[in-house]
PDB file of N, CA, C, O and CB in Angstrom:
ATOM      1  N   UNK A   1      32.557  17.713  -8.684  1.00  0.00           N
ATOM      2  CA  UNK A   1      32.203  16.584  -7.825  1.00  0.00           C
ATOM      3  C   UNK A   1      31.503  17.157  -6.585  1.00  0.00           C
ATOM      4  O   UNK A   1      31.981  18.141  -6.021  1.00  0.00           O
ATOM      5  CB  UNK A   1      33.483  15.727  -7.430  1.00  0.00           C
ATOM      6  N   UNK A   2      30.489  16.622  -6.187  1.00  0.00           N
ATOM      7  CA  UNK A   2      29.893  16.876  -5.374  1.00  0.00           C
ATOM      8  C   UNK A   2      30.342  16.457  -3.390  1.00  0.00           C
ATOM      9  O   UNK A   2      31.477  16.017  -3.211  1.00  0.00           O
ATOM     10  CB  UNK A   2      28.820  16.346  -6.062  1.00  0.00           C
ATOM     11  N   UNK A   3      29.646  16.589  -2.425  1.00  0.00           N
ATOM     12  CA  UNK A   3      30.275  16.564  -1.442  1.00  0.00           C
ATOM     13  C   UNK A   3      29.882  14.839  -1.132  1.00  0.00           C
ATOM     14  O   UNK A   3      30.669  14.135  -0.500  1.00  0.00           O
ATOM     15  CB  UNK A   3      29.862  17.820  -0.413  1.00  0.00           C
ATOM     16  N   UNK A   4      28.641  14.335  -1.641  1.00  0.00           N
ATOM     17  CA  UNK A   4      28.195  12.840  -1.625  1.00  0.00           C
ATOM     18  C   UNK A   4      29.501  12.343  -2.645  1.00  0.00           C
ATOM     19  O   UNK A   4      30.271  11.996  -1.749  1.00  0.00           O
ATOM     20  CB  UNK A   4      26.343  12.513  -2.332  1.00  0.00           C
ATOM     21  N   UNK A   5      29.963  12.182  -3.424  1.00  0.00           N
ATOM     22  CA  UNK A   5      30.392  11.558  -4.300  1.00  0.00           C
ATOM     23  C   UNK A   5      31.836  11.907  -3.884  1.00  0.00           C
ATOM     24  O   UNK A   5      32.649  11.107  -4.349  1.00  0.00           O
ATOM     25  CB  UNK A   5      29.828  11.857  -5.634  1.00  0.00           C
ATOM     26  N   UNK A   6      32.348  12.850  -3.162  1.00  0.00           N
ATOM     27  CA  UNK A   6      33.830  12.475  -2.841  1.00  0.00           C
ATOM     28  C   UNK A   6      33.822  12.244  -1.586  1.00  0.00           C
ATOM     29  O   UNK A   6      34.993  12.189  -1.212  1.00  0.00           O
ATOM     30  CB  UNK A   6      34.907  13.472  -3.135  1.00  0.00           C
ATOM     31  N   UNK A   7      32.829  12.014  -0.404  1.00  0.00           N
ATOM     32  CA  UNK A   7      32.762  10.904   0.887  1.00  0.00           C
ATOM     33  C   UNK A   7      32.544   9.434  -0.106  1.00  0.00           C
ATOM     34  O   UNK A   7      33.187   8.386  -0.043  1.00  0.00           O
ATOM     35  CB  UNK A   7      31.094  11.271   2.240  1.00  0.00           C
ATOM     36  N   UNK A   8      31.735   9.691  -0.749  1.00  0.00           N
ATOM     37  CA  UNK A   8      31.460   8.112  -1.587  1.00  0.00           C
ATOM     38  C   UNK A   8      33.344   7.483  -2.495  1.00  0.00           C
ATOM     39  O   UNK A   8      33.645   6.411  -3.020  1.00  0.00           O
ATOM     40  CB  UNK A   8      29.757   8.621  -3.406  1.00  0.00           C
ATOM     41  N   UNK A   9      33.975   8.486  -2.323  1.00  0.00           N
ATOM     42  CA  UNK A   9      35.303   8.395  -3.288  1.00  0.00           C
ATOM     43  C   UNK A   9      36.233   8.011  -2.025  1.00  0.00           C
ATOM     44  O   UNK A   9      36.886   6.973  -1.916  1.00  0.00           O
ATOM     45  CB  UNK A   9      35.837  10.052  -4.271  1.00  0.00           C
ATOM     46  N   UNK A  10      36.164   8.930  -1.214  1.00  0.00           N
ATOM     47  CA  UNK A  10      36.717   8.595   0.359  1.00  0.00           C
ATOM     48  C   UNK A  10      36.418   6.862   0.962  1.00  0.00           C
ATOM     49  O   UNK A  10      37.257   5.962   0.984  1.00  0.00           O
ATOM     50  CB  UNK A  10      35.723   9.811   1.544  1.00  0.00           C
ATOM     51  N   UNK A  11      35.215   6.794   1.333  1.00  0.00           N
ATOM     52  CA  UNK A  11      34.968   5.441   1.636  1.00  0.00           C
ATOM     53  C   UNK A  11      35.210   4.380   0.877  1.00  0.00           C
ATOM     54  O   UNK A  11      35.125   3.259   1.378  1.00  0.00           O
ATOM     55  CB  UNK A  11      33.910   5.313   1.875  1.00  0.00           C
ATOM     56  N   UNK A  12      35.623   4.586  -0.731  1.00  0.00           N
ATOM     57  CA  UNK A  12      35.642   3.587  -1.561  1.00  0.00           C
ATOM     58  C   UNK A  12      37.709   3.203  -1.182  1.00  0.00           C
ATOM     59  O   UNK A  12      38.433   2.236  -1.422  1.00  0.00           O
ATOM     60  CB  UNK A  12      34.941   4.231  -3.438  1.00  0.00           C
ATOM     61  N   UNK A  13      37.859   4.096  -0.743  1.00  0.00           N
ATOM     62  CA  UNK A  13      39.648   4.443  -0.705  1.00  0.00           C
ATOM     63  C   UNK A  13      40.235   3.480   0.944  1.00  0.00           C
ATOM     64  O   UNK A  13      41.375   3.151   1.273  1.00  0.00           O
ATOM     65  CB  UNK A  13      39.992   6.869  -0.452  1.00  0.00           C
ATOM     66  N   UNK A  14      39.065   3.297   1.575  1.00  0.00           N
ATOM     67  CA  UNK A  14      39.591   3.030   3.254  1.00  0.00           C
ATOM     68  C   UNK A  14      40.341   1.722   3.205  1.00  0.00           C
ATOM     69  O   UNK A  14      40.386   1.042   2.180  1.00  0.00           O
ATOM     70  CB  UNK A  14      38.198   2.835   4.518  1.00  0.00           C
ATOM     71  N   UNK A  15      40.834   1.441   4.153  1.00  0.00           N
ATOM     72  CA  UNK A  15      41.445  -0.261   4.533  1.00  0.00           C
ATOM     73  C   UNK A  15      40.480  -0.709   4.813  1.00  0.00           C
ATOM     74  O   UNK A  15      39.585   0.126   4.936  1.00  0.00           O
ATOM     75  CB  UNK A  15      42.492  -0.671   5.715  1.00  0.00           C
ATOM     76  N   UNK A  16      40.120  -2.013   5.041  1.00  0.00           N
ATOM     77  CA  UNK A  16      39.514  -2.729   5.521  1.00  0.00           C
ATOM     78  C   UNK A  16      38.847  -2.283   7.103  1.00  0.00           C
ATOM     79  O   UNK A  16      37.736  -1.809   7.339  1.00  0.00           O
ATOM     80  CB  UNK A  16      40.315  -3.750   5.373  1.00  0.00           C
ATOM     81  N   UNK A  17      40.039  -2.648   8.127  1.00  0.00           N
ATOM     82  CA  UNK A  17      39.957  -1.828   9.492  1.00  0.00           C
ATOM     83  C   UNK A  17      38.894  -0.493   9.786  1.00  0.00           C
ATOM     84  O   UNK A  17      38.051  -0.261  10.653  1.00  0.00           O
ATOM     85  CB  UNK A  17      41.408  -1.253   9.665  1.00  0.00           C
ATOM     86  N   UNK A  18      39.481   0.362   8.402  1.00  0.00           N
ATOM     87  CA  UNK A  18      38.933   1.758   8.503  1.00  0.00           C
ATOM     88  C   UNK A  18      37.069   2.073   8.190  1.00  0.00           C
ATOM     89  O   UNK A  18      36.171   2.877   8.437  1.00  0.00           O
ATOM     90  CB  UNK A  18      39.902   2.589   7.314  1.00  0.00           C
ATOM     91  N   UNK A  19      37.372   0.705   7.440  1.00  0.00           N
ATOM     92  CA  UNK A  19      35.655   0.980   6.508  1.00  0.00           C
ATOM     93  C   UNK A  19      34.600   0.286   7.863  1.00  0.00           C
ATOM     94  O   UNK A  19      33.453   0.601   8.178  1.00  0.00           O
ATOM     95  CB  UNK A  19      35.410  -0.416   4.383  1.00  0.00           C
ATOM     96  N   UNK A  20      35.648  -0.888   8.534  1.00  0.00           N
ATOM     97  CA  UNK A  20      34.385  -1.400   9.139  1.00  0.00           C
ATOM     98  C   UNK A  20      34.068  -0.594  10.463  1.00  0.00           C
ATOM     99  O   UNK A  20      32.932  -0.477  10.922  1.00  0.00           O
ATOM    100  CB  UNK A  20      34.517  -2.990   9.454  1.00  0.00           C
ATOM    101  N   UNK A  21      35.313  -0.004  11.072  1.00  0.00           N
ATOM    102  CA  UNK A  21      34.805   1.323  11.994  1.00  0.00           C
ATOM    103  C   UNK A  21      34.092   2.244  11.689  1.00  0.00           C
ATOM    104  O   UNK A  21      33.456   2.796  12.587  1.00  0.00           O
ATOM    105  CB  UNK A  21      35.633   2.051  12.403  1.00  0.00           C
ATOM    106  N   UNK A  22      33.963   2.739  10.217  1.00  0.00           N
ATOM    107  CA  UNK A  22      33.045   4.017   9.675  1.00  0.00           C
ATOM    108  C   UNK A  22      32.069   3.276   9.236  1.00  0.00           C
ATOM    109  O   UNK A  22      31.443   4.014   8.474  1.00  0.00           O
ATOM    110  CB  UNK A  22      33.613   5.071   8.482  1.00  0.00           C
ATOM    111  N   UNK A  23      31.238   1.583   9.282  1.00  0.00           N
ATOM    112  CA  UNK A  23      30.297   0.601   8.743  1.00  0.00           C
ATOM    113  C   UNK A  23      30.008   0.697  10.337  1.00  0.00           C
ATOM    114  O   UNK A  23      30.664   1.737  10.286  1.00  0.00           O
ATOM    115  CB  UNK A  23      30.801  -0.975   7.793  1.00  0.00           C
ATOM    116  N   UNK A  24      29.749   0.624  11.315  1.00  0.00           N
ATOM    117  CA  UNK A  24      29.800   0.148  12.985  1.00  0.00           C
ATOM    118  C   UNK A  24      29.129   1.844  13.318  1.00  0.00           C
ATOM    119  O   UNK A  24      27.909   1.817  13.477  1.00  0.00           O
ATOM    120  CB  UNK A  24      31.935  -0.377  13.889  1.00  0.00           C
ATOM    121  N   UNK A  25      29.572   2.823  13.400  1.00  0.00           N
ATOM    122  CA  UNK A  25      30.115   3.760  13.599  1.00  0.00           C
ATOM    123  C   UNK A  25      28.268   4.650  12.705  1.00  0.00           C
ATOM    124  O   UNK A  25      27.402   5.430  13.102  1.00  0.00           O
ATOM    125  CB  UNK A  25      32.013   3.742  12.906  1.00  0.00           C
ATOM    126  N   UNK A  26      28.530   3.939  11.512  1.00  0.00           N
ATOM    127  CA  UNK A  26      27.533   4.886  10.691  1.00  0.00           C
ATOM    128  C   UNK A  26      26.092   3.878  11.444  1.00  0.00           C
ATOM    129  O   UNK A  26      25.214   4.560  11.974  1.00  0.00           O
ATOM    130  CB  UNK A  26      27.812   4.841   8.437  1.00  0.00           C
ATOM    131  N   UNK A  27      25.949   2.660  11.459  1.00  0.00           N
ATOM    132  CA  UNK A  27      24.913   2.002  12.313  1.00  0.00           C
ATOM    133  C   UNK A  27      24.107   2.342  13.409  1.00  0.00           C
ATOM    134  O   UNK A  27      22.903   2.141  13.569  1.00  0.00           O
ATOM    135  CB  UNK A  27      25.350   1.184  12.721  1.00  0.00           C
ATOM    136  N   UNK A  28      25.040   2.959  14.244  1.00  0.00           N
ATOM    137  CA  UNK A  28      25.251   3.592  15.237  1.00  0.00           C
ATOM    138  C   UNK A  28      24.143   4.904  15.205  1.00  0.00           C
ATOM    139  O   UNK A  28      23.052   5.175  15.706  1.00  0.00           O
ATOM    140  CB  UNK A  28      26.741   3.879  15.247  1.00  0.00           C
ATOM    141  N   UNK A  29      25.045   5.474  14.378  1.00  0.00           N
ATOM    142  CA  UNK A  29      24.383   6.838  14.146  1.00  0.00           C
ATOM    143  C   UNK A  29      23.218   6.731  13.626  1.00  0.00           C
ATOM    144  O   UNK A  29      22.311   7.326  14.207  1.00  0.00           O
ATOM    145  CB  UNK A  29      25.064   7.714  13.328  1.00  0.00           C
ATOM    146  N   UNK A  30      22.939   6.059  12.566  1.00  0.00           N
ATOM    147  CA  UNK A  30      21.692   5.749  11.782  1.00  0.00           C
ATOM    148  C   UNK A  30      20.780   5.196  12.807  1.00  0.00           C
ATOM    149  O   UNK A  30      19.661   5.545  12.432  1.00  0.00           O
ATOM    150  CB  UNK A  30      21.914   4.710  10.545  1.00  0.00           C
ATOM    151  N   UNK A  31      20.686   4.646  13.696  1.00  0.00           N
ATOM    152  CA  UNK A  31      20.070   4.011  14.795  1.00  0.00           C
ATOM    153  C   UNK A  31      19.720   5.164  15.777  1.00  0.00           C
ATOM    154  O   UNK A  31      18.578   4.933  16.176  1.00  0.00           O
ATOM    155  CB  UNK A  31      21.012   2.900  15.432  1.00  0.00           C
ATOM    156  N   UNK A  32      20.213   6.340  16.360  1.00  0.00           N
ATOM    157  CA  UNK A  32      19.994   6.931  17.022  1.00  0.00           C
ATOM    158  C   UNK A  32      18.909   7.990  16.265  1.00  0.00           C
ATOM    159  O   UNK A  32      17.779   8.273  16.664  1.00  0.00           O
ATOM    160  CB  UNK A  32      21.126   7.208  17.568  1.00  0.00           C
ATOM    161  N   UNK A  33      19.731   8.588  14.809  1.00  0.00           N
ATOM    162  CA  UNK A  33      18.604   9.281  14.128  1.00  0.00           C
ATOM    163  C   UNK A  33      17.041   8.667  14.180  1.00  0.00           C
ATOM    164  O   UNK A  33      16.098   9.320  14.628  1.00  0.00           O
ATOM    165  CB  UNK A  33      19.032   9.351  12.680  1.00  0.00           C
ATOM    166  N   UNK A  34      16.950   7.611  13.766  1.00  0.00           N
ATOM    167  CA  UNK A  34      15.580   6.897  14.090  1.00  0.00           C
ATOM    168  C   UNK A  34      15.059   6.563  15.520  1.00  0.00           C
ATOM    169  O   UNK A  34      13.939   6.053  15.555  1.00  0.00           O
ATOM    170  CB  UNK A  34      15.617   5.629  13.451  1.00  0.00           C
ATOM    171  N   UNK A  35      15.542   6.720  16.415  1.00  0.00           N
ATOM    172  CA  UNK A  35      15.338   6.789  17.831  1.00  0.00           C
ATOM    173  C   UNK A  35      14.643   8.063  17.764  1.00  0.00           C
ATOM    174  O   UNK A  35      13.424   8.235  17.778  1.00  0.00           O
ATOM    175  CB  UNK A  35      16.652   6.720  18.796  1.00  0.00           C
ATOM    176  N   UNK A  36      15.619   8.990  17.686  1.00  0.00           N
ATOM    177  CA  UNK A  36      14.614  10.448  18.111  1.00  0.00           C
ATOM    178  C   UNK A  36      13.584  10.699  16.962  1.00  0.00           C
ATOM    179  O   UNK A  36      12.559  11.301  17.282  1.00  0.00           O
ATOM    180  CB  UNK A  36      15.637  12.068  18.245  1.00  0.00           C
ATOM    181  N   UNK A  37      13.722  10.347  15.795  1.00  0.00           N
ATOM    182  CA  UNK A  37      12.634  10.801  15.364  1.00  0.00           C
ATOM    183  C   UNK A  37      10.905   9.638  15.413  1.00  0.00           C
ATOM    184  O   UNK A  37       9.774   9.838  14.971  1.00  0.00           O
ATOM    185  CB  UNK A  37      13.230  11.221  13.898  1.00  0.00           C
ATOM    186  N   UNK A  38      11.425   8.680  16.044  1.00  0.00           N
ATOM    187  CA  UNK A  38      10.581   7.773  16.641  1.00  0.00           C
ATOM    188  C   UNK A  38       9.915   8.249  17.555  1.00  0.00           C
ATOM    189  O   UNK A  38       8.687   8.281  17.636  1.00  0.00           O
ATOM    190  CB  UNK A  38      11.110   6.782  17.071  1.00  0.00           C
ATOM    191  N   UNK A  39      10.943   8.773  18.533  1.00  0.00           N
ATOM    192  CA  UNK A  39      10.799   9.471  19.964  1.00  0.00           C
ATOM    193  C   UNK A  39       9.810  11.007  20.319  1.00  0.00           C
ATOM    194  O   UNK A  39       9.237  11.383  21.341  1.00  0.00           O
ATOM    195  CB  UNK A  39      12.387   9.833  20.311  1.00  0.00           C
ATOM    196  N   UNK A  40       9.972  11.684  18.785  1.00  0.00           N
ATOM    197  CA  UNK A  40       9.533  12.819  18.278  1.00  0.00           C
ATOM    198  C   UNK A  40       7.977  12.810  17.909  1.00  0.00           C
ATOM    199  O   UNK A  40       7.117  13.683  18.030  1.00  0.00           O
ATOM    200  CB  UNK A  40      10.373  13.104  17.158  1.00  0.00           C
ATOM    201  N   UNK A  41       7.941  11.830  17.539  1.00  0.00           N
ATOM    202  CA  UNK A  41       6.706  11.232  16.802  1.00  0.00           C
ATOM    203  C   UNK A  41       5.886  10.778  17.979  1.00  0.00           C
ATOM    204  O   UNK A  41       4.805  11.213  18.375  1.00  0.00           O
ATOM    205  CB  UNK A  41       7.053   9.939  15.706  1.00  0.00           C
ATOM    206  N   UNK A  42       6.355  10.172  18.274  1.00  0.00           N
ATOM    207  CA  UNK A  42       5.268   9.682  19.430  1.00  0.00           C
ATOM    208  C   UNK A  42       4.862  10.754  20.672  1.00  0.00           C
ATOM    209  O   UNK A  42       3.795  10.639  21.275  1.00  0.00           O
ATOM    210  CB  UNK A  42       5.947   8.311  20.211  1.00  0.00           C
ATOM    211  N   UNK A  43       6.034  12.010  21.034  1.00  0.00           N
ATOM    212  CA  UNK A  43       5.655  12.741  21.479  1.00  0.00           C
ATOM    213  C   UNK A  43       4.675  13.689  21.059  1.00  0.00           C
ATOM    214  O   UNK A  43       4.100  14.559  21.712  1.00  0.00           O
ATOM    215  CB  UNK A  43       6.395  12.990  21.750  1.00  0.00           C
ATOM    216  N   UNK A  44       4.594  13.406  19.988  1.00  0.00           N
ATOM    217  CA  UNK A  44       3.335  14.544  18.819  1.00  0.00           C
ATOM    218  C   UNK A  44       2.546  14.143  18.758  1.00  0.00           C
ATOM    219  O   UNK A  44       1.703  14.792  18.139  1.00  0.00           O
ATOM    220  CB  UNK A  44       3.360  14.916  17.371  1.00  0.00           C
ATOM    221  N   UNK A  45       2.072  12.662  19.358  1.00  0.00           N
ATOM    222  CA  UNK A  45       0.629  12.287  18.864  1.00  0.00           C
ATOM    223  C   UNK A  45       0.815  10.996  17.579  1.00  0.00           C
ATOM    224  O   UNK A  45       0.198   9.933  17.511  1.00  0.00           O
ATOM    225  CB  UNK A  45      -0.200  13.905  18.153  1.00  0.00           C
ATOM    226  N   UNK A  46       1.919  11.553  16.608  1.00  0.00           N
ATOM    227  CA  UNK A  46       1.771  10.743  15.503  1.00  0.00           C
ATOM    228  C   UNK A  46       1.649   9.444  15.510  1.00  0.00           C
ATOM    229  O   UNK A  46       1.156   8.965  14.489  1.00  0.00           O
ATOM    230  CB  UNK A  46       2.592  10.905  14.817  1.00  0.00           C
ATOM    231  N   UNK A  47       2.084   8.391  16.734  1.00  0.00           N
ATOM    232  CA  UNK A  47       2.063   6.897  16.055  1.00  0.00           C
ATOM    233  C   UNK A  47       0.906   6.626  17.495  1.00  0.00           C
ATOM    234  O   UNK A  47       1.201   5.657  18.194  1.00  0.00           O
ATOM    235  CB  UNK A  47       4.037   5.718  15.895  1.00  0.00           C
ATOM    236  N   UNK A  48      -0.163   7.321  17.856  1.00  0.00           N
ATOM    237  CA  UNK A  48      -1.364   6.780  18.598  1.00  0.00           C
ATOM    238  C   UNK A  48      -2.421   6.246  17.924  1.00  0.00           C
ATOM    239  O   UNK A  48      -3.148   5.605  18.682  1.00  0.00           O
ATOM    240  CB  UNK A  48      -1.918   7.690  19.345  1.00  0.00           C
ATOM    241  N   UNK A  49      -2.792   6.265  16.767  1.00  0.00           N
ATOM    242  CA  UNK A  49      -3.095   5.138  15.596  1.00  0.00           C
ATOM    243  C   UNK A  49      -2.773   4.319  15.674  1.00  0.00           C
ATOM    244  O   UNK A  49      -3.552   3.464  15.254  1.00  0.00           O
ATOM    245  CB  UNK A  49      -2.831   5.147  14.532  1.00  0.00           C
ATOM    246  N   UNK A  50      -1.287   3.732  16.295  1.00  0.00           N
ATOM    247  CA  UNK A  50      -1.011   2.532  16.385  1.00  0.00           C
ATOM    248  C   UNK A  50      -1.503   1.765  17.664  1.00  0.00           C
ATOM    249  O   UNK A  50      -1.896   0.599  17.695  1.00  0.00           O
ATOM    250  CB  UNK A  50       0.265   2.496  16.212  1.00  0.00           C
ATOM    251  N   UNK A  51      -1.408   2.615  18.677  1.00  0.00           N
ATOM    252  CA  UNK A  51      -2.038   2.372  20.104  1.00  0.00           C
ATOM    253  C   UNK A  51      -3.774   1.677  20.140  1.00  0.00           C
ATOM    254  O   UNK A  51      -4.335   0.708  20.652  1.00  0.00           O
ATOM    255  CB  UNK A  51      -2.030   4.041  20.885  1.00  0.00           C
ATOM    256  N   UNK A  52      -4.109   2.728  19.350  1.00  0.00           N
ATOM    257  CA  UNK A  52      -5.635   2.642  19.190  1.00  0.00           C
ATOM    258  C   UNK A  52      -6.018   1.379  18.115  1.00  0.00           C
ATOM    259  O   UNK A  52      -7.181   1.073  17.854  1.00  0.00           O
ATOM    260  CB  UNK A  52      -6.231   4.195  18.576  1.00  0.00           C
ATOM    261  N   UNK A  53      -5.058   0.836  17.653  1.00  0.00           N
ATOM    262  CA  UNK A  53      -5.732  -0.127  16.838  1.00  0.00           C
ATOM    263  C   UNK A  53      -5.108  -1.462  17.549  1.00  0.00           C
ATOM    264  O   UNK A  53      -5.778  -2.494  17.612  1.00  0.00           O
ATOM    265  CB  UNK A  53      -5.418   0.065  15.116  1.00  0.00           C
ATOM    266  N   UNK A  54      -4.077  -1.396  17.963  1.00  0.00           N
ATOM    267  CA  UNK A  54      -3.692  -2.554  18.961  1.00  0.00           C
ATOM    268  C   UNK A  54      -4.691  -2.821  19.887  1.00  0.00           C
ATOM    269  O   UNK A  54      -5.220  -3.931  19.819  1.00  0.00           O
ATOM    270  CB  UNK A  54      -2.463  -2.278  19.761  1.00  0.00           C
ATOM    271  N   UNK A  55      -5.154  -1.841  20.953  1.00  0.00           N
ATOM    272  CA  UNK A  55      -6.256  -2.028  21.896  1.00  0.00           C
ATOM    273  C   UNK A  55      -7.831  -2.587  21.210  1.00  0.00           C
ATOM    274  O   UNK A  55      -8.539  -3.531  21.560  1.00  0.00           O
ATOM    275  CB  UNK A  55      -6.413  -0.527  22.615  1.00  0.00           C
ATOM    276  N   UNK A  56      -8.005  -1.611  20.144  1.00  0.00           N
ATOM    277  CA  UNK A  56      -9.419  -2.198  19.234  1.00  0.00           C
ATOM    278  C   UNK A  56      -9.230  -3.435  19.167  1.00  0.00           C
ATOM    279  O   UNK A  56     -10.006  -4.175  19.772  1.00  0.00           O
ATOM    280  CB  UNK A  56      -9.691  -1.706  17.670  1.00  0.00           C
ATOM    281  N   UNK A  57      -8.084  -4.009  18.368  1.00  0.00           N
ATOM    282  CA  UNK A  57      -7.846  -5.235  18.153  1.00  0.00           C
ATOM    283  C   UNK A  57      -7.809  -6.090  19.342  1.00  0.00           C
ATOM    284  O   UNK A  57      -8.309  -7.200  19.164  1.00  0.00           O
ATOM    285  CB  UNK A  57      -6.774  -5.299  17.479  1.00  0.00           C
ATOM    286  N   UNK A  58      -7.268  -5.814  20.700  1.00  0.00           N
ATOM    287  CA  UNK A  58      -7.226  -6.469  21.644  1.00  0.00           C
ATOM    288  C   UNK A  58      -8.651  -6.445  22.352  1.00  0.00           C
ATOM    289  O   UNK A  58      -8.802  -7.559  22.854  1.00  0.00           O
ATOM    290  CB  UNK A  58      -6.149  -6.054  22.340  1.00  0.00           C
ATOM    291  N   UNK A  59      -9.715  -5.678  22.594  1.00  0.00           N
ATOM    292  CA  UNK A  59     -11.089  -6.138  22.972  1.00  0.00           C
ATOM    293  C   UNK A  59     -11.447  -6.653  21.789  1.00  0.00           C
ATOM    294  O   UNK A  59     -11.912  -7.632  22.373  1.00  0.00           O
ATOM    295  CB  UNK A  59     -12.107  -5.095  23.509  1.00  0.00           C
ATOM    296  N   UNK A  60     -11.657  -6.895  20.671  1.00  0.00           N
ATOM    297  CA  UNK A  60     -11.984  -7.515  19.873  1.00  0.00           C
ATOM    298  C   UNK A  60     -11.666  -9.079  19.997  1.00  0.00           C
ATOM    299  O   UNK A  60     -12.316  -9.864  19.306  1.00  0.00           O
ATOM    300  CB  UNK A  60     -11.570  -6.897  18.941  1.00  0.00           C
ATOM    301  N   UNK A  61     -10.797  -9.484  20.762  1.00  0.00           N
ATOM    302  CA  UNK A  61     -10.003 -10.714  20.880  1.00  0.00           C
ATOM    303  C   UNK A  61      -9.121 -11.353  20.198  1.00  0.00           C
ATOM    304  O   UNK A  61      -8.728 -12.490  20.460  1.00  0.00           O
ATOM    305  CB  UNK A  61     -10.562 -11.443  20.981  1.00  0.00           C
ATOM    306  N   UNK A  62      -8.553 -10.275  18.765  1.00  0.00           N
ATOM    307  CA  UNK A  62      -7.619 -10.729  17.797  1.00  0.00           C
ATOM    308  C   UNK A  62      -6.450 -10.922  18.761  1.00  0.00           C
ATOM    309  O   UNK A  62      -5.836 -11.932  18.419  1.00  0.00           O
ATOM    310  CB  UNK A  62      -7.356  -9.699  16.521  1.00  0.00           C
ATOM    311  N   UNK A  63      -6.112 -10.563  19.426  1.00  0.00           N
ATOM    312  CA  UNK A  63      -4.767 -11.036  20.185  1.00  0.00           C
ATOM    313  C   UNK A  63      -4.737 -12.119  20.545  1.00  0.00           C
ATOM    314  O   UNK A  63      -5.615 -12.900  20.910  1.00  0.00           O
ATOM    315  CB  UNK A  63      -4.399 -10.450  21.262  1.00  0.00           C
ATOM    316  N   UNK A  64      -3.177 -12.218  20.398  1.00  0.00           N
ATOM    317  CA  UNK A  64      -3.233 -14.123  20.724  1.00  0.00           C
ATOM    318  C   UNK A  64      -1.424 -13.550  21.508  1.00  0.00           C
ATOM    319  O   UNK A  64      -0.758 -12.523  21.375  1.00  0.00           O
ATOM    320  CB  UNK A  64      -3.263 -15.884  18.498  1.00  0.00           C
ATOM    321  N   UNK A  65      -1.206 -14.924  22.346  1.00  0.00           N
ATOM    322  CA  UNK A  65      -0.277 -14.378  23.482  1.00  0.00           C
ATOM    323  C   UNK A  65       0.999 -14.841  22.761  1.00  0.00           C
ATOM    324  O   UNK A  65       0.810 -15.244  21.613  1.00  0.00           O
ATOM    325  CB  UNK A  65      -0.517 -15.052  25.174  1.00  0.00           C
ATOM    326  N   UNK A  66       2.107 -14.859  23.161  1.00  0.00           N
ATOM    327  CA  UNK A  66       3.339 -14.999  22.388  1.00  0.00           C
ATOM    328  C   UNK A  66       3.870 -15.781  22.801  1.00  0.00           C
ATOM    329  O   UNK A  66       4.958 -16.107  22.327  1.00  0.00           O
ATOM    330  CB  UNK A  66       4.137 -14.119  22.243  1.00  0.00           C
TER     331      UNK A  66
END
């Protein structure tokens, strides 16, 4: 058995209480991982493609206000 499949054997085993603190808990975490590597990315340059096509699009006049 592998180390996925006996956390997957573990979590299948919790109380109720227990699963939704390690369900809250893993959100959490999963949310921050994508923060920094969001955070990472944009410090590299990688999501200024997105910058640059928002602005194109905005002298262009595709923007509309919210």
């Amino acid at each position: 058995m592998n180390q996925l499949e006996i956390i997957a054997k573990q979590i299948a085993e919790l109380d109720h209480e227990s699963y939704s603190r390690l369900r809250d808990w893993f959100i959490e975490f999963d949310q921050s991982v994508w923060d920094k590597k969001i955070e990472s990315d944009s410090n590299a340059g990688k999501l200024d493609f997105l910058i640059s096509t928002a602005l194109a699009e905005y002298h262009q006049g595709k923007a509309k206000d919210l």
